[in-house]
C-alpha positions in Angstrom: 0.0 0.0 0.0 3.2 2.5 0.9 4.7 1.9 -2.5 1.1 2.7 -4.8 1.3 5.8 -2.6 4.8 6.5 -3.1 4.7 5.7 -6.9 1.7 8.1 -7.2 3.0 11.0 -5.0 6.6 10.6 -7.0 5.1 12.0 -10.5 3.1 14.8 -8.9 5.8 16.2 -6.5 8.3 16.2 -10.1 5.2 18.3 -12.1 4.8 20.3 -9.3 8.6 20.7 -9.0 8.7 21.1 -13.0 5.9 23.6 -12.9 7.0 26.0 -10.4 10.4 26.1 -12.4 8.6 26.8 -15.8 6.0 28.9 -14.6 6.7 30.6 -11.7 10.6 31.1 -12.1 11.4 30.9 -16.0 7.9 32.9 -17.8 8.2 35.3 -15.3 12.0 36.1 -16.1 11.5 35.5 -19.9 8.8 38.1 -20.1 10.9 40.5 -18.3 13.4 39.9 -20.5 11.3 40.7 -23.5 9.7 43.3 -22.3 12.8 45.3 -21.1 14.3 45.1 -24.6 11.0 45.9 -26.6 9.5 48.3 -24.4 12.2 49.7 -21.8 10.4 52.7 -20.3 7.1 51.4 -19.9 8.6 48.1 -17.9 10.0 50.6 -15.5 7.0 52.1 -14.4 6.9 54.7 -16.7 8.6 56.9 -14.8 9.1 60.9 -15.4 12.1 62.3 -14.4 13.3 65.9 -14.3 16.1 67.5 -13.2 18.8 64.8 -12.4 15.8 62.8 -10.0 12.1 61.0 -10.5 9.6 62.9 -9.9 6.7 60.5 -10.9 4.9 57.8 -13.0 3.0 58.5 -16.3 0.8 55.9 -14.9 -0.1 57.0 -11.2 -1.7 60.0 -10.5 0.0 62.8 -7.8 -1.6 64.9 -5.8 -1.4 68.9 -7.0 -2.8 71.6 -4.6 -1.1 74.7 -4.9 -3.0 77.4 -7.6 -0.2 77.3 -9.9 -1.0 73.6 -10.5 -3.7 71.5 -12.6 -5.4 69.9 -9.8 -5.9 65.5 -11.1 -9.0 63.6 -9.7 -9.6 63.0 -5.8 -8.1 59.9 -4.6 -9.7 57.3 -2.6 -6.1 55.8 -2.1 -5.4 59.3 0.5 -4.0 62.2 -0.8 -0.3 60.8 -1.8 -2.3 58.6 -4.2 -0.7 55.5 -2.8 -0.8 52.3 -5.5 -0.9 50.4 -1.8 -3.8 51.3 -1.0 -5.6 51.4 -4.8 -9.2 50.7 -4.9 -12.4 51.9 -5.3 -14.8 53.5 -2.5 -17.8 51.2 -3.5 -20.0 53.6 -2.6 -23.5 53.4 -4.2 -24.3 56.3 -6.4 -27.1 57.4 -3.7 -24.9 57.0 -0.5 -25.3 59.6 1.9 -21.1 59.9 2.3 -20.5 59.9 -1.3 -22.9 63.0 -1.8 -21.3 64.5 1.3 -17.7 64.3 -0.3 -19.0 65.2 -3.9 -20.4 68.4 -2.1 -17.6 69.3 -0.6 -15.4 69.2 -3.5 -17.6 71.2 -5.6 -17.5 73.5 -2.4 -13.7 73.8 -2.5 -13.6 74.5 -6.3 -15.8 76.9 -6.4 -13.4 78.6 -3.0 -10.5 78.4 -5.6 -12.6 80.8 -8.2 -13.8 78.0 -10.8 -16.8 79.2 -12.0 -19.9 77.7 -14.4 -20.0 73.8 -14.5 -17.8 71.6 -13.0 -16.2 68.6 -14.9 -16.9 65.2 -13.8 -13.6 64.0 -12.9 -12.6 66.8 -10.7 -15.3 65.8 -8.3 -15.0 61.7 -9.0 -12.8 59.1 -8.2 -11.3 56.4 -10.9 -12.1 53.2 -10.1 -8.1 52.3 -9.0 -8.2 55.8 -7.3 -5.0 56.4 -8.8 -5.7 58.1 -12.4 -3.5 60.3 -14.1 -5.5 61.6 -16.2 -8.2 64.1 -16.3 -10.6 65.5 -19.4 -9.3 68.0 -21.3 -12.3 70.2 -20.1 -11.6 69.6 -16.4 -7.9 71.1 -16.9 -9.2 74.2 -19.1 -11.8 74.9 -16.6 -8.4 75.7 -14.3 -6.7 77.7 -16.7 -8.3 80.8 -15.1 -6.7 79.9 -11.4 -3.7 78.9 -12.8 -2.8 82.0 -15.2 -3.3 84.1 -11.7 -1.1 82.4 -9.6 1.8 82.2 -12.6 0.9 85.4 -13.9 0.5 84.3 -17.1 -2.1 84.9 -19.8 -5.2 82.5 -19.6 -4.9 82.1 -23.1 -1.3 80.5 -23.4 -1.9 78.2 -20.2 -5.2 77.4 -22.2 -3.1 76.7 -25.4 -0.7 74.6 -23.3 -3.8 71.9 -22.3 -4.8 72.0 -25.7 -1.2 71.1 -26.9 -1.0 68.7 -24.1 -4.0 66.9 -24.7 -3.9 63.4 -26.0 -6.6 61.7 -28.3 -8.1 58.5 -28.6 -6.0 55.6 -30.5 -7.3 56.1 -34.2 -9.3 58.4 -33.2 -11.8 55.7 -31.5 -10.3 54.1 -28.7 -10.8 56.0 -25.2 -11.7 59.7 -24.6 -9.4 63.0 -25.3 -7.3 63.0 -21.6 -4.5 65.1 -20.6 -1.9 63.8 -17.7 -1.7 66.2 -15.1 1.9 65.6 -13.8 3.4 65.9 -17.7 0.9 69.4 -18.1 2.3 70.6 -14.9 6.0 69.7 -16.0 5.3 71.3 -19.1 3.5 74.6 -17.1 6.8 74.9 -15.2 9.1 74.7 -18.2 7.2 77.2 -19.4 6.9 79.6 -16.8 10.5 79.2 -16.2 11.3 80.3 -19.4 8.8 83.1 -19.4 10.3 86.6 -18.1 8.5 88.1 -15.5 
């Protein structure tokens, strides 16, 4: 009886042994392989850097507060947007909290000087809670706040989201979108270069 157990737990234990090589050791490292040669930059997170240091991902929003900045989408992952922590509030459209926070955004906005309707986005989370990405109406509806505090002209920080603004893959897969942290990279090139 010990040696039909013994000849029937010897193949298992060797395909398990076999498997966990192949699958979870070799694929893994293979696909790493391929896509750091193929796609570098995107196997790396993505990541922005400036000025000898990181200073984000393409793929993970930040969180922007001062005036001078395009402000992304609240977070439910806290306000440093941590990947940790990504998920959704599953609140139900009705809930009495959701309407609560939704209020309160609107309530800050319209404190900061935005005026007329209010995107969306700037009052909605993503479903990770960590998007990147905002509508190109939800960053021109800034523009205003954001000319004031650089001293700029409305116009050019207007052009700037425009130029910014990326459109859907053959012009039918996913919405126009702009990501904040490039925008605001590109904002402080500019204003950098701008004399004042």
């Amino acid at each position: 009886m010990f040696a039909e157990i013994r000849s029937a737990l010897r193949p298992a234990i060797v395909m398990l042994a076999m498997f966990t090589l192949l699958l979870g050791i070799a694929y893994p490292l293979v696909i790493t392989g391929v896509a750091q040669l193929v796609l570098p930059a995107q196997a790396g997170g993505s990541l922005i850097s400036g000025g000898g240091h990181i200073t984000g991902s393409a793929l993970i929003g930040q969180s922007f507060t001062q005036d001078r900045y395009v402000h992304g989408r609240p977070s439910t992952a806290g306000a440093g947007y941590d990947a940790s922590a990504s998920a959704a509030s599953n609140l139900a459209p009705n809930a009495k909290d959701l309407a609560d926070r939704i209020s309160g955004d609107v309530a800050s906005l319209r404190a900061s000087g935005l005026t007329g309707n209010i995107p969306t986005d700037l009052v909605t989370t993503s479903a990770s809670g960590l998007d990147p990405d905002i509508s190109p109406e939800a960053a021109l509806v800034q523009a205003a706040r954001i000319a004031a505090a650089r001293g700029m002209d409305a116009v050019r920080v207007r052009q700037v989201v425009k130029d910014a603004t990326d459109y859907p893959l053959f012009g039918l897969i996913g919405e126009p979108r702009v990501n904040v942290l490039q925008l605001n990279r590109q904002l402080d090139a500019l204003s950098a270069n701008t004399v004042q």
